[in-house]
C-alpha positions as CSV (number, residue, x, y, z in Angstrom):
1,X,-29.4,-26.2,26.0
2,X,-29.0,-26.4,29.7
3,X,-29.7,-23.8,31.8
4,X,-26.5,-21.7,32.4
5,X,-27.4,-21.3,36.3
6,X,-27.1,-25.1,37.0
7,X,-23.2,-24.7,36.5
8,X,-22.1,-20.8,36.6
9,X,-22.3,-19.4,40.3
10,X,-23.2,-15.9,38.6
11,X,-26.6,-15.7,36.7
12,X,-25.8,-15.4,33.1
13,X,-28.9,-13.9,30.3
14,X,-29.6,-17.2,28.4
15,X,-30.1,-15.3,25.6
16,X,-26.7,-13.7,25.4
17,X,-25.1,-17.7,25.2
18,X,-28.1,-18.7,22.7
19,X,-27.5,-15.7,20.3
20,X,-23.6,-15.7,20.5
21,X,-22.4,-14.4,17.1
22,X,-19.1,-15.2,15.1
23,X,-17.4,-14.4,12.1
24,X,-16.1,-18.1,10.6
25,X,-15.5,-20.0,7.4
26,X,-16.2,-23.3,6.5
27,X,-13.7,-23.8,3.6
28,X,-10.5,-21.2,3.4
29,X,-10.2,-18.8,0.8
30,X,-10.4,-15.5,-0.1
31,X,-12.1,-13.2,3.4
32,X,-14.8,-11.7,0.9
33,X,-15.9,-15.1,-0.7
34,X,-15.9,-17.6,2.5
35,X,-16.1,-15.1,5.7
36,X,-20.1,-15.3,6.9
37,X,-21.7,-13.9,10.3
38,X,-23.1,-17.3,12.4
39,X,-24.9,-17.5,15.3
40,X,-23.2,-19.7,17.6
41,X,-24.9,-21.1,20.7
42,X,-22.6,-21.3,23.9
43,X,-23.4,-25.1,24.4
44,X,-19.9,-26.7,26.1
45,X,-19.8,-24.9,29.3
46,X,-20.2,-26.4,32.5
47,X,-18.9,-26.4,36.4
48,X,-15.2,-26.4,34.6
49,X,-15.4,-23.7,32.2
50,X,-15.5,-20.1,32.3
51,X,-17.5,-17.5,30.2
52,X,-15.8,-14.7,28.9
53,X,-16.6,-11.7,26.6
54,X,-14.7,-10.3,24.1
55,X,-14.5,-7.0,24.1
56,X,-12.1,-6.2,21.2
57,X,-9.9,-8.1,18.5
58,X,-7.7,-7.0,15.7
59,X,-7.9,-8.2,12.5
60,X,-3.9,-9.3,11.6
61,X,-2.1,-10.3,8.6
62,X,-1.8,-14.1,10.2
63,X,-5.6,-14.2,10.4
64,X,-6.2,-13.3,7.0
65,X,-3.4,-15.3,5.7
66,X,-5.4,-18.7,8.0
67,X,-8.7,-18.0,6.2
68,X,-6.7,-18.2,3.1
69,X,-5.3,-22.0,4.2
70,X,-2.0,-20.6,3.5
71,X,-0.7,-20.4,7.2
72,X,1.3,-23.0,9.0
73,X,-1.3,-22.8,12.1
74,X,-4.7,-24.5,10.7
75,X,-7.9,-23.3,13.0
76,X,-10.5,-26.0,14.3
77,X,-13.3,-27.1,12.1
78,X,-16.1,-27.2,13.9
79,X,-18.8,-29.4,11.8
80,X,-21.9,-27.3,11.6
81,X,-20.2,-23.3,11.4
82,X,-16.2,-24.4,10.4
83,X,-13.6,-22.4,12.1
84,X,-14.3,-18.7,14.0
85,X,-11.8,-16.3,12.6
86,X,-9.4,-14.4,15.0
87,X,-6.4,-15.2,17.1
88,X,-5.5,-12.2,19.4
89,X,-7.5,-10.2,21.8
90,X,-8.9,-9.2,24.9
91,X,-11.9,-10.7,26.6
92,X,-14.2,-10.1,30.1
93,X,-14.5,-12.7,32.8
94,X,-18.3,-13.2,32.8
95,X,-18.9,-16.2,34.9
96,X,-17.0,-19.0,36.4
97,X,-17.8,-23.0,36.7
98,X,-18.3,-23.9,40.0
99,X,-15.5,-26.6,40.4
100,X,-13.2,-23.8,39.2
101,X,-14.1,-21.5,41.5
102,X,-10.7,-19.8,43.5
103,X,-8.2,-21.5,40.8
104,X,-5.9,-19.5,39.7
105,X,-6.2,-15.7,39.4
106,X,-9.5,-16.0,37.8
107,X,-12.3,-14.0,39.2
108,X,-15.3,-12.4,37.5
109,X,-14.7,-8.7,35.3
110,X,-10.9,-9.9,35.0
111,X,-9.4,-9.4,32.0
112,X,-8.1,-12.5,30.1
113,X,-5.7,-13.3,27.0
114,X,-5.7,-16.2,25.1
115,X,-2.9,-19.0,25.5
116,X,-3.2,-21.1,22.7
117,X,-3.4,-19.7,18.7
118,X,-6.6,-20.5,16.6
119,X,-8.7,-19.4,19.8
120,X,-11.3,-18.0,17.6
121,X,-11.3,-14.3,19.1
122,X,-13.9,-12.8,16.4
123,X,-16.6,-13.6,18.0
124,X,-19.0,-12.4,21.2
125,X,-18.4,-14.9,23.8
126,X,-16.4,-18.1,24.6
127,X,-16.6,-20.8,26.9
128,X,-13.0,-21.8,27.9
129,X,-11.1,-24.0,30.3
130,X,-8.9,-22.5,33.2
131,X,-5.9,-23.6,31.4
132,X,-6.9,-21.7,28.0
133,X,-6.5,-18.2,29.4
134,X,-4.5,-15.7,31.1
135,X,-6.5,-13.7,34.0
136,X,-5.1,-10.1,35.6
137,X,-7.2,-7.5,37.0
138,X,-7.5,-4.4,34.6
139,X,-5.6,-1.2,34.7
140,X,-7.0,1.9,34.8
141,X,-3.7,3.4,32.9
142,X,-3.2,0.3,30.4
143,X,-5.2,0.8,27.4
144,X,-7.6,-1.9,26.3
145,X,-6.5,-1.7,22.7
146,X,-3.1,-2.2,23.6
147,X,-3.8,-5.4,25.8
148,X,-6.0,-6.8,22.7
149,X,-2.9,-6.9,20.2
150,X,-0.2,-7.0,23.2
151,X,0.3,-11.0,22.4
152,X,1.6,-11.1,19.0
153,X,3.6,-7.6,17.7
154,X,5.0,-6.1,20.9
155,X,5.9,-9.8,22.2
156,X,7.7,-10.3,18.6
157,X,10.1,-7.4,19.0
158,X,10.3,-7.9,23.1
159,X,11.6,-11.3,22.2
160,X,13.8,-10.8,19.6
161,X,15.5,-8.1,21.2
162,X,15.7,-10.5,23.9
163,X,17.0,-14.2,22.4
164,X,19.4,-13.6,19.9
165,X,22.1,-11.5,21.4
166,X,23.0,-10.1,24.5
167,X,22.2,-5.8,23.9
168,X,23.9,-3.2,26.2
169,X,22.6,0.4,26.2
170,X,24.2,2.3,23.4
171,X,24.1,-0.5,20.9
172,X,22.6,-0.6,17.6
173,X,19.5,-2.4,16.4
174,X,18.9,-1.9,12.5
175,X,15.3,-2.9,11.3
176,X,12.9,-2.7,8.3
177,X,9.3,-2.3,8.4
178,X,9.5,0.5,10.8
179,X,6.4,1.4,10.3
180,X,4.4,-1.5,10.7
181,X,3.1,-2.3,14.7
182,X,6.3,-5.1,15.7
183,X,8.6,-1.8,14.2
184,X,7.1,0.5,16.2
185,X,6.8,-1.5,19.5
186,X,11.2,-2.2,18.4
187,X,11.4,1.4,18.4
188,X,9.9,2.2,21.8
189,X,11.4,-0.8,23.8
190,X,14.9,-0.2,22.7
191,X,14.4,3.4,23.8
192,X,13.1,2.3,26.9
193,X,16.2,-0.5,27.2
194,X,18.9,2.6,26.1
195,X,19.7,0.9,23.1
196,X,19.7,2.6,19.7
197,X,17.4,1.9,16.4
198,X,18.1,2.5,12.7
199,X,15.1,2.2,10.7
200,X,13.8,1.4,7.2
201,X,10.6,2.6,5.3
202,X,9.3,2.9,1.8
203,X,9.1,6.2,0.4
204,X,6.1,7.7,0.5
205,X,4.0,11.0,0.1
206,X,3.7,12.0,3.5
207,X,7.3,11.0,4.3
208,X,8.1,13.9,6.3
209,X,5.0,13.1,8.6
210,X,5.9,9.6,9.3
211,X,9.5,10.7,9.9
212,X,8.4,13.3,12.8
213,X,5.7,10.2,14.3
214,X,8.5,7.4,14.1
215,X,11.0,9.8,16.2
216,X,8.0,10.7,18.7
217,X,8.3,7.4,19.5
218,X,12.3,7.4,20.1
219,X,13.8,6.3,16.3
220,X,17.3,7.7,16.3
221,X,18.0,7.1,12.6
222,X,15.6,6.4,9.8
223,X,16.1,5.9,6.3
224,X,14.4,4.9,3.3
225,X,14.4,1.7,1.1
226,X,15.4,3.4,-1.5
227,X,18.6,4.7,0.2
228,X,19.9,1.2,1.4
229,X,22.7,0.1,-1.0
230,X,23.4,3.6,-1.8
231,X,27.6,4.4,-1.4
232,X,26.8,7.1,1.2
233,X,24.3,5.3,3.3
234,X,27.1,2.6,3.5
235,X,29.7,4.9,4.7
236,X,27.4,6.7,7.4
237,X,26.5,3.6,8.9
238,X,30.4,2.5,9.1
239,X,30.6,5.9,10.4
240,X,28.1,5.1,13.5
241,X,31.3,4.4,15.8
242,X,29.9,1.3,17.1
243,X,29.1,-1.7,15.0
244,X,25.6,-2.9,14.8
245,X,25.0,-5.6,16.6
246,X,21.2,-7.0,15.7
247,X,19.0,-6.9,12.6
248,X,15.5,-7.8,12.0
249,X,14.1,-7.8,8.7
250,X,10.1,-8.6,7.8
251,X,10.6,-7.9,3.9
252,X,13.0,-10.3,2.8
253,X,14.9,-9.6,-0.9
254,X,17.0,-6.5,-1.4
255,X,16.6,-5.1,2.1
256,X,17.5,-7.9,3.9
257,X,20.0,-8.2,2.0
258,X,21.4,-4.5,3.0
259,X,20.7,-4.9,6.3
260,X,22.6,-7.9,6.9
261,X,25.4,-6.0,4.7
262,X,25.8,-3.3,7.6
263,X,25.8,-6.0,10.5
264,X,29.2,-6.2,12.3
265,X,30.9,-9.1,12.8
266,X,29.2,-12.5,14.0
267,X,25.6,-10.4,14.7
268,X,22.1,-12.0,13.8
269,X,19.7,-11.0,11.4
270,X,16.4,-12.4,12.8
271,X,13.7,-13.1,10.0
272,X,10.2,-12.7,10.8
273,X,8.2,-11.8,7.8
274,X,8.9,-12.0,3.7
275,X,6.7,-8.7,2.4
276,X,8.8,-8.3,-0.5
277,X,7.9,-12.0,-1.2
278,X,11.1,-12.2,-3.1
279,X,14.1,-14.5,-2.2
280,X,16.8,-13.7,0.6
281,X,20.3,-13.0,-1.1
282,X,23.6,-13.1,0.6
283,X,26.4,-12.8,-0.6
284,X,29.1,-15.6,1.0
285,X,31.6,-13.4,1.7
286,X,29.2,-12.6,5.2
287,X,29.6,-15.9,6.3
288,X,32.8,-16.4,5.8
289,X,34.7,-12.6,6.7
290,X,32.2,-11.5,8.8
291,X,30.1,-14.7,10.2
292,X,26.5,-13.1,9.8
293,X,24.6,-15.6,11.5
294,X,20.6,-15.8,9.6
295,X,17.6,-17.1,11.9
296,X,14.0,-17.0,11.7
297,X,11.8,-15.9,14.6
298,X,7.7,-17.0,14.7
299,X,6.0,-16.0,17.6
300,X,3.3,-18.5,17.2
301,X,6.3,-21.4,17.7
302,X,7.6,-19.4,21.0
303,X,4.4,-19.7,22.6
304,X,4.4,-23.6,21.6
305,X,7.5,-24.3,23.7
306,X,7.5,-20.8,26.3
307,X,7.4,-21.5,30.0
308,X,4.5,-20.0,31.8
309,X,6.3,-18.1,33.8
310,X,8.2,-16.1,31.1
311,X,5.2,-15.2,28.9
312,X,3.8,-14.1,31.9
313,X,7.3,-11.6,32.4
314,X,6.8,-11.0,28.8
315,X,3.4,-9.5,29.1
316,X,3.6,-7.7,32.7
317,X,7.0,-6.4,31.5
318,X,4.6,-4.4,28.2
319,X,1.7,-3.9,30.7
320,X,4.0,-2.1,32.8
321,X,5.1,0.0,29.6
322,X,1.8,1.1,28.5
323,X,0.6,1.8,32.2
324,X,3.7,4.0,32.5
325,X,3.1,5.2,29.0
326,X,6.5,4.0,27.7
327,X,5.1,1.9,25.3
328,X,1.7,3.1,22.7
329,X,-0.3,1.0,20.8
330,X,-0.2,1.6,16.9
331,X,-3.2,3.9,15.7
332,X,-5.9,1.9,15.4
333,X,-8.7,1.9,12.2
334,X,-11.8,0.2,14.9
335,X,-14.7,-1.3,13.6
336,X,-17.6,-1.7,15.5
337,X,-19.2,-5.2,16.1
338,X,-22.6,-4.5,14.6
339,X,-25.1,-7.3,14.1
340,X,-28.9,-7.8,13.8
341,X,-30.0,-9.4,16.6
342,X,-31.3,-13.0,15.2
343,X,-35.1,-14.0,15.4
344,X,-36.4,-16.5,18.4
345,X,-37.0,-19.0,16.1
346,X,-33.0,-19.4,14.3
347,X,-31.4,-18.7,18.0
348,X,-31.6,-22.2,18.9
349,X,-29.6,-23.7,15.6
350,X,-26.2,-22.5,14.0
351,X,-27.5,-19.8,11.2
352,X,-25.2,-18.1,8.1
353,X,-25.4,-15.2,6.7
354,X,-22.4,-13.9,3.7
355,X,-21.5,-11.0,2.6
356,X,-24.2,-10.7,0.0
357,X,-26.9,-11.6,2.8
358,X,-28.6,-9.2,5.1
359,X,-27.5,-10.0,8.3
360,X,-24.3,-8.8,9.3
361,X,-23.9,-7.6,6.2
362,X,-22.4,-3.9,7.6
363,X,-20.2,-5.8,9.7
364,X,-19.0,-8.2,7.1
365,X,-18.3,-5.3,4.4
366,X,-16.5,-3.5,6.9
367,X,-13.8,-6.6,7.7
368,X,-13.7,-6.9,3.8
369,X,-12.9,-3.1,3.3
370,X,-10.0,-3.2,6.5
371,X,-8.3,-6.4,5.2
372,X,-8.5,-5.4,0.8
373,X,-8.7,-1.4,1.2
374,X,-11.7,0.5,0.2
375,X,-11.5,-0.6,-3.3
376,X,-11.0,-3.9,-3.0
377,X,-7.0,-3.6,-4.0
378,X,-4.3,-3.0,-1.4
379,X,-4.4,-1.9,1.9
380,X,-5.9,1.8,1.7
381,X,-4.9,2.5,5.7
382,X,-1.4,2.1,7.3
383,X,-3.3,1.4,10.5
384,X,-3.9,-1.9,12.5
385,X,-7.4,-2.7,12.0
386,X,-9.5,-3.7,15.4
387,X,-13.0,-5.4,16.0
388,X,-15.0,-3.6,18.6
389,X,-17.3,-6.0,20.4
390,X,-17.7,-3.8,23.1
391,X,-17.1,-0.2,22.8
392,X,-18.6,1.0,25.9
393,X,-16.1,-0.7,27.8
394,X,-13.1,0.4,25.3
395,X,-14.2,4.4,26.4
């Protein structure tokens, strides 16, 4: 490998690029059988690259759902370690090419996002092209946890609040999945827009707590699943004195189907997620009386055809938020980024470990636990689970 001083203007450890670790997969399916720890030599930067460090990355439902094969988005294979897990987070300027030197807003200990899916985030460092990232200057009052997963659940319910209906303060937004980080990200930017959020959960055991944390955050009406449908929850929201004039929906089947039920006339119910996996059913009497109109919102799809200049809105507009402290990040479950360091000899070649190896293996069995739950079945946490390469930098 070439020395990293022939192309970087900064000096960069050569060890840290020949002993770059990864989480990847070589063949999708389940995160327990295919995820293993590799080391990963930084070997395809040059004068037009730039080094950056990751310093954290969550661990979503679309990543998990990628490992599986089952998501539209497929990741590169790269021929000796597959794919590197991870599409969102945050990462470090470490050192910059010299031909790219002054391009852009990139300068060393910037922070950077990444501007293309698949980017493979779980891992230590990347080298990338100016075009792959976006650059800003850290904020003291913008939390690094809330940058690392600002790109996919507070952009989703910034842009559909945003494209599918003009909103004026005082309207009504009606939602399920309240709970889950795109809910509560809806919550806090409609009350920071003046419009006004109904809200859907499951019943649970600690209802009354997630009641009291939901309004914190500015919900103005929350109900449960289980209430939907019901004849009075029908007549209170008739009641509301205002018709509602957007719905989102991430569960699909019977919910959806009351949500769309309360819409008033000609408003959208935006898709973005099927939890329920059961069918959407309408009846047609909403397209004809009322002319519901049904769309589907991917996030992944707006970045495809976006123009630079309003993701960048997008993500200075949430930046702004959180510096202001308008809009929190969901609590976080983090785990650390914990690896043995790898001997001399396997630093210089691609080396595996699984979960039932030794290296890694705290690391691995720690992913496994945050994406199955700590007995292997359902989620155990309702938190947003986070990689930690760098948790010095995090405090």
């Amino acid at each position: 490998m070439a020395s990293p001083s022939r192309f970087f203007t900064q000096k960069v450890d050569p060890s840290l690029l020949a002993t770059n670790q990864a989480v990847a997969f070589r063949d999708y399916g389940r995160p327990a059988d295919v995820l293993r720890l590799v080391n990963r030599p930084i070997q395809n930067f040059g004068d037009d690259k730039i080094l950056v460090r990751i310093l954290a990355a969550p661990i979503n439902p679309a990543d998990i759902n990628q490992i599986e094969g089952v998501y539209p988005a497929k990741p590169p294979f790269e021929p000796e370690i597959g794919a590197v897990a991870g599409n969102e987070g945050v990462a470090e300027i470490v050192a910059i090419g010299r031909n790219i030197q002054g391009q852009g807003n990139h300068q060393v200990g910037n922070l950077v996002l990444p501007l293309y899916r698949s980017f493979g985030t779980w891992q230590s460092y990347a080298a990338v092209g100016p075009n792959d990232i976006y650059s800003f200057a850290p904020r003291k009052k913008v939390p690094i946890l809330g940058v690392a997963s600002m790109a996919i659940n507070p952009s989703t319910a910034y842009r559909m609040l945003n494209d599918f209906v003009s909103l004026m303060p005082g309207d009504y937004v009606i939602q399920s999945g309240a709970t889950s980080a795109v809910g509560q990200a809806v919550i806090q930017l409609c009350k920071i827009w003046g419009y006004k959020t109904i809200n859907i959960i499951r019943d649970r055991p600690d209802l009354d707590t997630t009641i009291n944390h939901l309004k914190s955050l500015g919900a103005d009406v929350i109900l449960t699943a289980e209430q939907m449908g019901t004849a009075d929850t029908r007549q209170y929201l008739k009641a509301l004195g205002s018709p509602i004039k957007l719905g989102l929906d991430c569960t699909a089947g019977k919910v959806a189907s009351e949500i769309a039920r309360a819409l008033g006339p000609g408003a959208p119910l935006v898709i973005y997620g099927g939890m329920s996996r059961k069918p959407l059913l309408f009846p047609v009497s909403l397209f004809i009386f009322k002319d519901i109109q049904v769309r589907g919102f991917w996030m992944n799809r707006w970045y495809q055809h976006c123009p630079h200049l309003e993701r960048q809105t997008m993500w200075e507009d949430l930046m702004h938020y959180m510096e202001k402290g308008e809009l929190q990040p969901p609590k976080f479950n983090t785990i650390p980024w914990v690896t043995s360091t790898p001997t001399s000899s396997s630093a210089s070649s691609s080396s595996t470990s699984s979960l039932s190896g030794t290296d890694g293996e705290g690391l691995l069995k720690a992913i496994r636990t945050a994406i199955n739950g700590p007995d292997g079945g359902a989620p155990g946490t309702p938190k947003k689970n986070i990689l930690i390469m760098d948790s010095d930098y995090i405090n």
